[in-house]
C-alpha positions in Angstrom: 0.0 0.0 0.0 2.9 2.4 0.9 4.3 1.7 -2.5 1.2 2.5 -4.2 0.8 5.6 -2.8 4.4 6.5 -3.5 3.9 6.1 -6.7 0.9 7.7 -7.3 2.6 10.9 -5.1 5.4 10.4 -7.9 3.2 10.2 -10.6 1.5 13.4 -9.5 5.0 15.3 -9.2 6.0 14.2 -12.5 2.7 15.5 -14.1 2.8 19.2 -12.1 7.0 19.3 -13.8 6.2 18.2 -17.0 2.9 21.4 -16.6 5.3 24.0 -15.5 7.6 22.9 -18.5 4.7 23.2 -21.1 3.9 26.6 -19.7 7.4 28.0 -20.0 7.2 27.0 -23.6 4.3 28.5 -24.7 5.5 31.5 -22.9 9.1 31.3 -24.4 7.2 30.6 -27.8 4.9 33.9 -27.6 7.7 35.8 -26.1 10.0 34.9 -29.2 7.1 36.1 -31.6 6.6 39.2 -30.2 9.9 39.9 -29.4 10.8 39.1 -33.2 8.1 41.8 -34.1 9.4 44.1 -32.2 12.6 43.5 -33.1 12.6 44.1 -36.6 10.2 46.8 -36.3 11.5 50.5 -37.6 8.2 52.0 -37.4 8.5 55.1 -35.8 6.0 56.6 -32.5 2.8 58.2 -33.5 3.2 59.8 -29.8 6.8 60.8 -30.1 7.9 60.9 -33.5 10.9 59.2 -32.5 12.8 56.2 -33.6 12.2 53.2 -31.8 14.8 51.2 -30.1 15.0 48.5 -27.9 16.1 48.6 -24.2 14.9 45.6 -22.7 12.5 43.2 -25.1 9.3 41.7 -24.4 9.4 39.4 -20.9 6.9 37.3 -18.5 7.5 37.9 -15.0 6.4 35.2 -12.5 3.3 37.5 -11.8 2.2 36.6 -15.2 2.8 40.5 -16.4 4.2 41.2 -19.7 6.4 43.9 -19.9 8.8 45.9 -22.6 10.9 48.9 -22.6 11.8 51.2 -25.3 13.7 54.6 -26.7 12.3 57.2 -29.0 15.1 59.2 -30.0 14.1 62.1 -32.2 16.6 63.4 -35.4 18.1 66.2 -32.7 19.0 63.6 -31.2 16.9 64.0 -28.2 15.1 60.5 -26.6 12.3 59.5 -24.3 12.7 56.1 -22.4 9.2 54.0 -22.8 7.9 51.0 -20.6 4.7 49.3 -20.9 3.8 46.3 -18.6 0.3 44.5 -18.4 -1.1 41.5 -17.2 -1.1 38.1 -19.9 -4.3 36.8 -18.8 -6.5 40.1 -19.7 -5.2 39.7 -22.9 -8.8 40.3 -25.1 -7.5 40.4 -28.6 -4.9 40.9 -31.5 -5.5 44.0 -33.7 -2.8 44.2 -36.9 -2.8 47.6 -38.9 0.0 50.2 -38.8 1.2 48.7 -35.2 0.7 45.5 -34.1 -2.1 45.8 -30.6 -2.3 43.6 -27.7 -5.9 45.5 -26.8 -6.9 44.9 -23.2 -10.9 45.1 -22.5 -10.0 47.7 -19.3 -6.7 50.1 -18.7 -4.7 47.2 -17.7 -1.7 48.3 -19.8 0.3 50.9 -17.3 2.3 53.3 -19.3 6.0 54.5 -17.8 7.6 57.2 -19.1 10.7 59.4 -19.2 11.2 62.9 -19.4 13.3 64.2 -22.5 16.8 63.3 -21.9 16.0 61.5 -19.0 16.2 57.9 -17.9 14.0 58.1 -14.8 10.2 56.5 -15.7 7.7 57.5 -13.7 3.7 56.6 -14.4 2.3 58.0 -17.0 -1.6 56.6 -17.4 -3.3 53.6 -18.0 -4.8 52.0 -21.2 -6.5 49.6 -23.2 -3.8 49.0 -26.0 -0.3 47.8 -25.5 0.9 48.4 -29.2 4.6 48.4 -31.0 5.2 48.8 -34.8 4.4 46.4 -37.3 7.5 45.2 -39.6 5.4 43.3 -41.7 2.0 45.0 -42.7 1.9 42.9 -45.8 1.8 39.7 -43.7 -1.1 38.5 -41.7 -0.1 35.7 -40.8 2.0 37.1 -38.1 -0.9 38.0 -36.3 -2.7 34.8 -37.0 0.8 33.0 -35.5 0.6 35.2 -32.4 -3.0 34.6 -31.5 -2.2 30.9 -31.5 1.0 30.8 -29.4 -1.6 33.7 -27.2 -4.1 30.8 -26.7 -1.3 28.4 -26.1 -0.3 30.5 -23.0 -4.0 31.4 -21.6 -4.3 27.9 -21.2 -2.1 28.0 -18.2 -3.7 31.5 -16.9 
C-alpha cells in the first residue's frame, strides 16, 4: 500500500513538472514572436515621433505580467525612455494595422515614461492597448501565428 501511494505521489509530481515545462514553452514561444516583431520593427512613434529602439524586449514575469521597454530618439538627437507592462491573462485580442495591438478590455496596460533626456520612468496613465510597430504589414499571418502561441499561454492562466 505504501508503494502505491508512493507512486501515485510520484506520478502526481511528475505531471505538475512536465505542466510547468509546457507553460514555459508556450510562454518562451509567444515571447520569441513578439519579441521578433518588435525587433525588426522600424516604425516610428505616432506619440513621439521618434525612432524606436530597444532597451529591454518583451518578458513574463512570474506574476504573469508582460512587460517591454523602449527609446524614442528624435533626429536632434533628443530621446524619451518608454515601458509598458500589463497582465497576460486580460489579454482580449490581437489588432494588426500600422502597429501590431495587444488590446486589453480595461486600462490594464500601465504606461512608464521618461522625461526628454532622462532615464528616470515615472507613471504616466493607464490604457487599453499595449501596441509596438508592425514590420510586416503585408503579412497577416504574423498575427494569426501570435493569436495561436496567445491561446497556447492562456491555457495556463
Amino acid at each position: 500500500m505504501k508503494k502505491i501511494i508512493t507512486g501515485l505521489f510520484f506520478c502526481l509530481l511528475l505531471s505538475l513538472a512536465a505542466s510547468a515545462q509546457t507553460k514555459q514553452k508556450a510562454e518562451k514561444e509567444f515571447i520569441d514572436q513578439l519579441n521578433n516583431i518588435l525587433i525588426n520593427s522600424k516604425e516610428d512613434d505616432w506619440q513621439t515621433g521618434g525612432k524606436m529602439s530597444v532597451d529591454s524586449v518583451f518578458a513574463i514575469n512570474k506574476a504573469g505580467i508582460l512587460s517591454l521597454s523602449v527609446r524614442y530618439t528624435k533626429e536632434d538627437s533628443s530621446f524619451v525612455r518608454a515601458r509598458m507592462e500589463a497582465p497576460v491573462n486580460k489579454i482580449w485580442r490581437i489588432a494588426y494595422d500600422l502597429y501590431l495591438i495587444l488590446e486589453y478590455k480595461n486600462d490594464d496596460v500601465t504606461v512608464f515614461k521618461s522625461g526628454t533626456n532622462s532615464n528616470e520612468l515615472v507613471e504616466d496613465n493607464k490604457t487599453n492597448l499595449l501596441h509596438i510597430g508592425a514590420p510586416f504589414p503585408e503579412d497577416i499571418r504574423h498575427q494569426q501565428k501570435l493569436l495561436k502561441l496567445l491561446d497556447n499561454v492562456l491555457k495556463y492562466y
